[in-house]
N, C-alpha and C positions, 0 to 999 in steps of 0.2 A: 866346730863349723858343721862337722856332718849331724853332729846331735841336732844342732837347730835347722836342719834342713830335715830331718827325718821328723821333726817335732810339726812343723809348717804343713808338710805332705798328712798328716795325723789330723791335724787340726782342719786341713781346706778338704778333707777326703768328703764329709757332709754335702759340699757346694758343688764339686763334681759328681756325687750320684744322683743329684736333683735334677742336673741338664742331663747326664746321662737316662736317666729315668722317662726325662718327656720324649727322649731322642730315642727311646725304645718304645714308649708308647705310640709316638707316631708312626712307626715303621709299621707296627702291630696292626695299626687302624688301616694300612695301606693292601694288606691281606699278601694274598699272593703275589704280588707282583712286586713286595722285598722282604719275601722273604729271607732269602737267604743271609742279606744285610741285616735284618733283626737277628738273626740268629747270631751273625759275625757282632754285631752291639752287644747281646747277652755274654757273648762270651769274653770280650773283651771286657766285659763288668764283672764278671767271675773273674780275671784276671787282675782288675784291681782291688777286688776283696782282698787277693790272697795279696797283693801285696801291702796293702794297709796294714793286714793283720800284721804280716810281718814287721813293718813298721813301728806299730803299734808295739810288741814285744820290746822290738829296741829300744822304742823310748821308754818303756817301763823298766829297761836293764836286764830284760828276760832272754834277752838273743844278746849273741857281742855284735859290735855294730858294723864287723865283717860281713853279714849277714844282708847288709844295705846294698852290698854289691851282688853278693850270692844270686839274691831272690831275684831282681830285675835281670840278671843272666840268665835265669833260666828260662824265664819266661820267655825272653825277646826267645833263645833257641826254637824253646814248646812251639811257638809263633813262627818262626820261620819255618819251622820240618809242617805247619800246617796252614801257609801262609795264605794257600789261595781259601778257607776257610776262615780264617781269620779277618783276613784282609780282602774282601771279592767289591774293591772300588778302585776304577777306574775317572781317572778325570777329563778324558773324551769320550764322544760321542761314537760310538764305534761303527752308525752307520754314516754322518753327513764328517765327523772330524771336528766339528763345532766343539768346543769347550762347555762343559756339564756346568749349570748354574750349583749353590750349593744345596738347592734342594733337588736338584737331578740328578747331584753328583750321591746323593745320600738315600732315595726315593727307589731306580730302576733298578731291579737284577740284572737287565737288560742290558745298563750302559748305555741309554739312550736318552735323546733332548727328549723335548717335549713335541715337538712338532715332529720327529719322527716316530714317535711313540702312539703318536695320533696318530698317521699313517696306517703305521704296520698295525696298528689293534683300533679301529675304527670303533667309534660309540653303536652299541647297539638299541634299537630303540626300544623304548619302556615299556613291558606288558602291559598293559590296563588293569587294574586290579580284579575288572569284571572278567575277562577273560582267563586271569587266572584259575576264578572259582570257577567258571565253565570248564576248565580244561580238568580242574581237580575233581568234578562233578562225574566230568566224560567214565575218571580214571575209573571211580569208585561203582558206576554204575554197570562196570563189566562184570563186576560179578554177581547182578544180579541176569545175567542172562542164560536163557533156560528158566527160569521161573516162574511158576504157573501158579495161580489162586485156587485154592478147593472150595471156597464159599466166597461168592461177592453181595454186597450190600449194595444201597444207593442211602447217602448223607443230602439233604436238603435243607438248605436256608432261604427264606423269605429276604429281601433286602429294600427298604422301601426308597423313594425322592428324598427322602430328609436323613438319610445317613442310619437310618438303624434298621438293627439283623432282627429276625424272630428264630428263638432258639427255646430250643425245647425244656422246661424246668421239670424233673420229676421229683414231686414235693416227698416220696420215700426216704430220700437220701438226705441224710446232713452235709452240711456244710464240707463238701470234698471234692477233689475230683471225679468227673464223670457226674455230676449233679445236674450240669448245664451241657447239651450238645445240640446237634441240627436234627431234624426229622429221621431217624433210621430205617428202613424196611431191608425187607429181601429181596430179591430180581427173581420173578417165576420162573419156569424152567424153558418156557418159549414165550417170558417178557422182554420188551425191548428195553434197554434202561433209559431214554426216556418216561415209558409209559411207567415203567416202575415210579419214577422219580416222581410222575403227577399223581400217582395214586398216591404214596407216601405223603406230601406234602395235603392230599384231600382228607386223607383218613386222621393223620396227626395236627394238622391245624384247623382243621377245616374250611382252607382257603384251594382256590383254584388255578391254576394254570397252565395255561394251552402250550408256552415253549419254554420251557425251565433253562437256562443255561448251562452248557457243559463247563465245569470248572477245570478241575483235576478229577487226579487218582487218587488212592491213601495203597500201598501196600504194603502190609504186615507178614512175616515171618515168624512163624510163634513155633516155640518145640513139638505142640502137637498137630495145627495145621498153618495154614497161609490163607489170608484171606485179604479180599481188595475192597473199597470202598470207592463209588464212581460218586464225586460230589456235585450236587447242581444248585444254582442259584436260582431264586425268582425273583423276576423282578418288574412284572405284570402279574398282575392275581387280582382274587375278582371271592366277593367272600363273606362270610364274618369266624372270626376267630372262635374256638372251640372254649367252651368255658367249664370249670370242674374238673376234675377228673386226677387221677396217678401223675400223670404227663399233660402240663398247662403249660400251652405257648406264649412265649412272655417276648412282647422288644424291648430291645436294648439299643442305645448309641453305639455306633462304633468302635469311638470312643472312649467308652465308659462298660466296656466287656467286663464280664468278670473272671476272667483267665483263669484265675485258679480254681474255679468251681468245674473245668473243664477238662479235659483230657490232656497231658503235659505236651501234648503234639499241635492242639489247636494253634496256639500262637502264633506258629509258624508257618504256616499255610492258611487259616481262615482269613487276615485282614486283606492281604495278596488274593484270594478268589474273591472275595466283599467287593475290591476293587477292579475285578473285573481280568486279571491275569490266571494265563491258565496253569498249572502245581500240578509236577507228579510229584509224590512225598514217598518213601524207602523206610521202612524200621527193621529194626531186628529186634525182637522182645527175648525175657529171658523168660524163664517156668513162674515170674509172679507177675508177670503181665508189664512187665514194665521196660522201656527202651532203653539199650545197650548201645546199639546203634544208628544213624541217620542219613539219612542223604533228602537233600530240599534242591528238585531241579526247577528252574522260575522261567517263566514264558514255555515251557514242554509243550512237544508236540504229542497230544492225546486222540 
């Protein structure tokens, strides 16, 4: 009799790690708030490892089938001398006395319903996911403070009615990045960046206008200096386009950009000022010019 009860427990051990298994992974999904009860299910599942195994033995003839009683002895002990560990479920409600359903009874470290549980841990409301990245923007942006540019530029774009940038081609360069960018110049030493920005855009494209828009910033960190770029939009100009030359202004759609002929930073800031928002942009470069690090603040105050 005891062989075919030790033989049953052998055979059905499959069908109890399966429930036990969901019943562990639910507790798991529940995070914090049981854990302590995943922990008491894990270990009560180490617990019936070891006695399967033992089991197991006996029906192979490898233990005597004294051993049937042995093993579950000791354990219920193990179990008892660690009971509140073992066993941390209560089946009331320890603040209203209400009776725990069986997934309350299984769910709370607490020992609590559910309507108490609300209560005492009120839903807190959901970040926005916009505000998140603002707040992770805020964090990152403190260590750019104290930082000052030793060379600023101004970056210029044309932007017409019909959706397309005019961007600068310098037919030098093959097919790579930094082939295609916006109008670049330098800021005089008593230029205003405006006045920089209309002269850039007069001398590089040879179109005109009276109030370029302030877009963004670009500011770069490089191992040997730091340099900032004030970028402007136009979007009134008055003209004809400059024809020949090293550096020939070409439009383009929107649309239909060629990103990768551009600098790996453009993407993420040119269609956002295209459209009219204003971008401070953050890099860190390493010694081959290339960006390690970013920060993209969207609607900045410039």
């Amino acid at each position: 009799m005891m062989q075919s009860f030790v033989q049953k427990v052998v055979e059905g051990y499959i069908v109890f790690l399966f429930f036990d298994g969901l019943l562990l992974f639910s507790l798991l999904r529940a995070g914090k708030r049981s854990r302590k009860k995943a922990r008491a299910v894990f270990i009560l599942t180490l617990f019936s490892a070891v006695l399967w195994t033992a089991y197991y033995l006996i029906y192979t003839s490898r233990l005597p089938v004294s051993m049937a009683f042995v093993v579950p002895a000791a354990l219920l002990i193990v179990a008892f001398l660690f009971r509140r560990t073992v066993f941390p479920f209560q089946r009331h409600c320890i603040s209203c006395g209400k009776a725990l359903s069986i997934t309350e009874f299984l769910s709370s470290d607490e020992h609590l319903c559910a309507s108490c549980y609300d209560r005492i841990h009120p839903a807190q409301p959901k970040i926005p996911e916009e505000e998140l990245i603002r707040r992770e923007v805020e964090e990152k942006k403190k260590a750019w403070i104290g930082w000052t540019p030793e060379n600023e530029y101004v970056i210029v774009f044309a932007f017409d009615d019909s959706g397309n940038a005019l961007l600068i081609d310098d037919t030098r360069m093959k097919n790579r990045p930094g082939k295609l960018s916006g109008a670049i110049g330098a800021i005089g030493s008593r230029e205003e960046n405006t006045e920089a920005a209309k002269r850039t855009l007069l001398k590089e494209t040879g179109l005109k206008c009276e109030e370029p828009d302030y877009t963004g910033r670009l500011n770069f960190e490089m191992p040997d200096k730091n340099i900032r770029f004030h970028v402007f939009v136009a979007r009134s100009f008055s003209g004809a386009l400059k024809e020949g030359g090293a550096k020939t202004p070409v439009w383009m759609p929107l649309k239909k950009l060629k990103y990768d002929l551009m600098s790996m930073d453009y993407p993420l800031w040119l269609p956002r000022m295209l459209r009219g928002q204003r971008v401070e942009y953050y890099a860190k470069c390493n010694t081959e010019g290339k960006i390690t690090e970013d920060i993209l603040d969207v609607d900045a105050v410039i």
